[in-house]
C-alpha positions in Angstrom: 0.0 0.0 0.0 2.7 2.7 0.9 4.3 1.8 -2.9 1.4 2.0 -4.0 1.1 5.7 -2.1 4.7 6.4 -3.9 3.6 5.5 -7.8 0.6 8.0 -7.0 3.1 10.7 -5.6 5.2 10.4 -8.9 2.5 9.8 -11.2 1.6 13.6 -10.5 5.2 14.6 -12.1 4.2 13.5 -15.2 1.0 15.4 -15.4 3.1 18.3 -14.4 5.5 17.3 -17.3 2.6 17.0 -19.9 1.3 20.1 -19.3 4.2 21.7 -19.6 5.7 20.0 -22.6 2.0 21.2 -24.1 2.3 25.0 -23.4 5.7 24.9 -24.9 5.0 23.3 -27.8 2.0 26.1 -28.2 3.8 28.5 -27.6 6.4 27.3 -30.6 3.7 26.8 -32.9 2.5 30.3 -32.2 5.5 31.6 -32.5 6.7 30.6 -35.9 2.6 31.1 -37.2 3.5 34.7 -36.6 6.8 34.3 -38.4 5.0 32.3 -41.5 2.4 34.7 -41.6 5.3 37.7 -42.2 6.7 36.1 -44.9 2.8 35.6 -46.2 2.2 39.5 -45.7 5.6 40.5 -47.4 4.3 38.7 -50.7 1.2 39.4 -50.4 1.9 43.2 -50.1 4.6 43.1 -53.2 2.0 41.1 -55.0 -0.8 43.6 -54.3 1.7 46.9 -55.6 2.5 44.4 -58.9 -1.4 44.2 -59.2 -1.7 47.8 -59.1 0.9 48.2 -62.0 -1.0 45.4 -63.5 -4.4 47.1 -63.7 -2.7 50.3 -64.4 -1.4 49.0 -67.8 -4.7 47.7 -68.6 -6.4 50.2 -68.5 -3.1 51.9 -70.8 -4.2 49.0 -73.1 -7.6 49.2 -73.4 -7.6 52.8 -74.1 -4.5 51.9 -76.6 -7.1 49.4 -78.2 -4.8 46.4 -77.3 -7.4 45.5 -74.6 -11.0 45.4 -73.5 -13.2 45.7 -70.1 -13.2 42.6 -69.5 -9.6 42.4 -69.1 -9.3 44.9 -67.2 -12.2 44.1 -64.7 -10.5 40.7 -64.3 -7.4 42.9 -63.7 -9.0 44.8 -60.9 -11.0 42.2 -59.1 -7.7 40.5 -58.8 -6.3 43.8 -57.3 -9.0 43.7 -54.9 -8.6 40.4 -53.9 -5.3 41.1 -53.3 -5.4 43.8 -50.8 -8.2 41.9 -49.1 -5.8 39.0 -48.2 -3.5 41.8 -47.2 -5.7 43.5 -44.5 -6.7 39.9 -43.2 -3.4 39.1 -42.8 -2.2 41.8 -40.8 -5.7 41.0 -38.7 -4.3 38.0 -38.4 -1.0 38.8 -36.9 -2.2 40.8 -34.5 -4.5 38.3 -33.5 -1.9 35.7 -33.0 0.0 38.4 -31.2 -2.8 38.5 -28.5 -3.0 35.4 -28.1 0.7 34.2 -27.6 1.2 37.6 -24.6 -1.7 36.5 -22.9 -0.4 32.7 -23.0 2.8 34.1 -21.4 1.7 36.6 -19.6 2.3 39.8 -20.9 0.1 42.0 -22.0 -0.8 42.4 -25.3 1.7 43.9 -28.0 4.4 43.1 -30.5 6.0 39.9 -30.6 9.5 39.9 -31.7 10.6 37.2 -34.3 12.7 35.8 -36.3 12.1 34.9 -40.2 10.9 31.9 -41.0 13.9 30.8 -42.9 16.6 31.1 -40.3 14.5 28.1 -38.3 16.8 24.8 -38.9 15.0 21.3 -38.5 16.9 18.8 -36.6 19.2 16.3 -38.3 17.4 13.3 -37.3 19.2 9.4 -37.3 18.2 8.2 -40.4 17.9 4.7 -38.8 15.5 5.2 -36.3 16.0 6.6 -32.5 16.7 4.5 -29.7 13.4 3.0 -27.7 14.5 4.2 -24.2 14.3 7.9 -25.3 10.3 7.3 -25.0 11.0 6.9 -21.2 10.9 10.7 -21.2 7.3 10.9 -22.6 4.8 11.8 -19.8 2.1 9.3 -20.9 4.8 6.1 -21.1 5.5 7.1 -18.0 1.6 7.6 -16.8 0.9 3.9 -18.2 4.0 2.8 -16.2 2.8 4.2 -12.8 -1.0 2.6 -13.7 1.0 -0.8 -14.4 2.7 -0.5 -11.2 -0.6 0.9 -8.9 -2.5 -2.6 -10.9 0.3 -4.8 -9.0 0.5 -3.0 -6.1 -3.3 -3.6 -5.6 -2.9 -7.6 -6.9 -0.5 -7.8 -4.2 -2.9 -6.2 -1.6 -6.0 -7.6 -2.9 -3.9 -11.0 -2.8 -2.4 -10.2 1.0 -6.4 -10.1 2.4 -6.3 -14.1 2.2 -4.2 -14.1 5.1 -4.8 -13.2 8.6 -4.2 -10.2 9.9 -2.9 -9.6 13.7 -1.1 -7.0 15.0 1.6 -7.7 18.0 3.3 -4.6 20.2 6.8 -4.2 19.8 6.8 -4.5 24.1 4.6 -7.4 24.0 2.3 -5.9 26.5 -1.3 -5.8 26.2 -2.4 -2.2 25.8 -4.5 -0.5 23.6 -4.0 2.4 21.7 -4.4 5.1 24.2 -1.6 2.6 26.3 -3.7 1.4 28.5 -3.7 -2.3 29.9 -6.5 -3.9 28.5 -7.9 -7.6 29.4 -5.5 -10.3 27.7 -8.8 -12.3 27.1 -10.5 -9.7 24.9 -7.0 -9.4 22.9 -7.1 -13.0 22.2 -10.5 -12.6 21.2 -10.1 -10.1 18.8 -7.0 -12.0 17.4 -9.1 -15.2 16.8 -12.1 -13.0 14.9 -8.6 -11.8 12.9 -6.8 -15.2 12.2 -10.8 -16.1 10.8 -12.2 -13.3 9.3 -10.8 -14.1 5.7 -11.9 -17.7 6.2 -16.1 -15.9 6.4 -15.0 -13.5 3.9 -13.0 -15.8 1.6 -15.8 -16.0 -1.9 -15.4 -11.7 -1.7 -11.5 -11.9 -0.8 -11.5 -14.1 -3.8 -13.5 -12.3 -6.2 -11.3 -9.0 -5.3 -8.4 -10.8 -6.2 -9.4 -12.3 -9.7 -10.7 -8.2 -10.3 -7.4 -7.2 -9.6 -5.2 -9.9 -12.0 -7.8 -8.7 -14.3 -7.0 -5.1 -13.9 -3.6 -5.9 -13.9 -3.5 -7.7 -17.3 -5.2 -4.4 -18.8 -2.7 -1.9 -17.7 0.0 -4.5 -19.0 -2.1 -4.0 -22.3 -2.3 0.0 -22.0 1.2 0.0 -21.2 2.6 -2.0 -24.8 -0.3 0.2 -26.5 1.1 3.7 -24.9 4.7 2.4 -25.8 3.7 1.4 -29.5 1.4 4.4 -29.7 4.7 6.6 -28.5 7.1 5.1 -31.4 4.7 5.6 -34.3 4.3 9.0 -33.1 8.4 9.5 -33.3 8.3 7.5 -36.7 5.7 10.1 -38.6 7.1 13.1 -36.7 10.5 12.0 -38.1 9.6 11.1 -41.5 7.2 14.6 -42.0 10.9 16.1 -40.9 12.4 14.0 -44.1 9.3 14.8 -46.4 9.2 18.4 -45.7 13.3 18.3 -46.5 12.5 17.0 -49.9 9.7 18.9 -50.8 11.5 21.8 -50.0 14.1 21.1 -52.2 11.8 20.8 -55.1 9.8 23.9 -54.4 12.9 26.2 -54.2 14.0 25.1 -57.6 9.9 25.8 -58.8 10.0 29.2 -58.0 13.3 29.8 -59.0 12.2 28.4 -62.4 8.8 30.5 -62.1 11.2 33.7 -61.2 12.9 32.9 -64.5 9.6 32.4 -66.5 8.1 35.5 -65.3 11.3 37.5 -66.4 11.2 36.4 -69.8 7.4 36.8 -70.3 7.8 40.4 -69.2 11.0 40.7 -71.7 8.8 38.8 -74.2 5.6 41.3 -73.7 8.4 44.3 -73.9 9.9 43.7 -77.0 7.2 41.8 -78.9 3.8 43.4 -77.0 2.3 40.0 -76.6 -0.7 39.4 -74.8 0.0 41.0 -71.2 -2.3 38.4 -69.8 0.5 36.1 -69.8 2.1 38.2 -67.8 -0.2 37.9 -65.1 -0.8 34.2 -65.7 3.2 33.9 -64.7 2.7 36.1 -61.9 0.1 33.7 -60.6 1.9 30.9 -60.4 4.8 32.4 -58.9 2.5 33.9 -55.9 1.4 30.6 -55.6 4.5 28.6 -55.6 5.7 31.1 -52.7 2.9 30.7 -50.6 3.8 27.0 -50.9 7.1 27.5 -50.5 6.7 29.5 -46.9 3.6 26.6 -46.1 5.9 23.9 -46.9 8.7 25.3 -44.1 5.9 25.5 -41.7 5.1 21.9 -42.0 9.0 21.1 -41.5 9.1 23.4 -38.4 5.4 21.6 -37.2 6.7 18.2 -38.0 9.9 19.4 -35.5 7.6 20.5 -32.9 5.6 16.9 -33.1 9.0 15.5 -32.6 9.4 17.2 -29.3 6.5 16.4 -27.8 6.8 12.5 -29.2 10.1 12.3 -27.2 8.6 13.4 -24.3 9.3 17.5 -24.4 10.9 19.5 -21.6 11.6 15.7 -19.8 14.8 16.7 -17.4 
């Protein structure tokens, strides 16, 4: 019963631990929203000033005969849209802003950050971690401390099949208040002892066949929490590897759309073809950087997952 006390006493450490490793990992994926969300209103306010231009030299067309309205209405509603993702954004931002001082306890104000691109993910074993690093996760732990309060209370529920008599270390009769009391009603009470679990022995029984049972099911939670724990690492891990690759391939896709959208602009200059491919290049390139910045943001997400899989702020 008293280990049983203990497991309880340090189950409460890993609940502390939990919560912690939570709020930090929230307050990390706050964090580097805010920074994501700079890069996002960066483009998005160069792309809105290129749209301006765009529907500016439209209109130069249309009146040059080289257009029509509904070019440049297409033009303009894209301006629009534009700027609308612009004001959201900076909503946004300060929203997040809000959120993350009050979190920490400050009031509310600018966050300072770094960009997006100066984050690092992990270099990660390719071969897999070692299986005594989930020991640091909280909720291992957890299913340890319920395996261990199970035995505890098999060995309890198993110790009521025995008698149970209590003897002074003096070896006199007294009670509790150290009084004498009558040798006879000692024995007496003794006997009742030595046969209590003999009148009591179908419940005593029953208790103790609830307890195996209870036993065998936190021996089942526990293998479930630890295989539960490692495929957690394993896709935290490989999201890290995925995100790697994919960022490699989107860097070289907007470098290749940056390239594009130069030579249509040269093409449009010196030839004066149709300015809508122009803005059909521009297009893709705005999306291929939004991808580009969401694509980091998984990688750094992935990293944060990793943390927490390993257990988190585990001393």
């Amino acid at each position: 019963a008293k280990k049983k006390s203990e497991v309880a006493v340090q189950n409460m450490k890993y609940v502390r631990q939990a919560v912690e490793t939570a709020l930090v990992a929230n307050i990390a994926s706050m964090y580097y929203s805010l920074a994501m969300m700079d890069e996002q209103l960066a483009i998005a306010t160069q792309t809105c000033e290129t749209w301006k231009k765009n529907l500016e030299v439209t209109k130069k067309l249309m009146e040059a005969g080289q257009s029509n309205k509904a070019a440049v209405a297409s033009t303009e509603a894209n301006y629009w849209n534009i700027s609308t993702s612009v004001v959201d954004l900076k909503h946004g931002i300060k929203e997040v802003e809000n959120i993350l001082s009050a979190l920490i306890g400050e009031h509310p104000g600018h966050i300072s950050r770094q960009a997006l691109a100066t984050f690092q993910t992990p270099t990660v074993c390719t071969n897999g971690l070692p299986i005594n690093l989930l020991e640091r996760r909280p909720d291992v732990k957890q299913a340890e401390m319920a395996l261990a309060s199970a035995f505890y209370d098999k060995n309890i529920a198993r110790s009521n099949s025995f008698p149970q008599i209590s003897i002074s270390a003096t070896g006199q009769y007294t009670n509790s208040a150290g009084s004498v009391i009558n040798p006879g009603v000692m024995i007496g009470n003794a006997i009742a002892n030595l046969a209590q679990p003999l009148f009591q022995n179908g419940r005593i029984r029953a208790q103790y066949k609830i307890s195996k049972a209870e036993l065998e099911i936190a021996t089942n939670d526990f293998k479930q929490a630890v295989l539960a724990a490692g495929n957690e690492v394993h896709d935290a891990m490989d999201d890290i590897h995925v995100a790697n690759d994919m960022q490699v391939l989107i860097d070289k896709q907007v470098e290749a759309l940056n390239r594009a959208l130069g030579a249509t602009q040269q093409l449009y200059l010196n030839t004066g073809t149709n300015y809508l491919n122009v803005i059909t290049a521009q297009n893709s390139l705005l999306s291929a950087q939004m991808s580009q910045i969401g694509n980091r943001m998984d990688a750094i997400n992935a990293t944060i997952n990793l943390y927490q899989a390993l257990g988190g702020g585990a001393e």
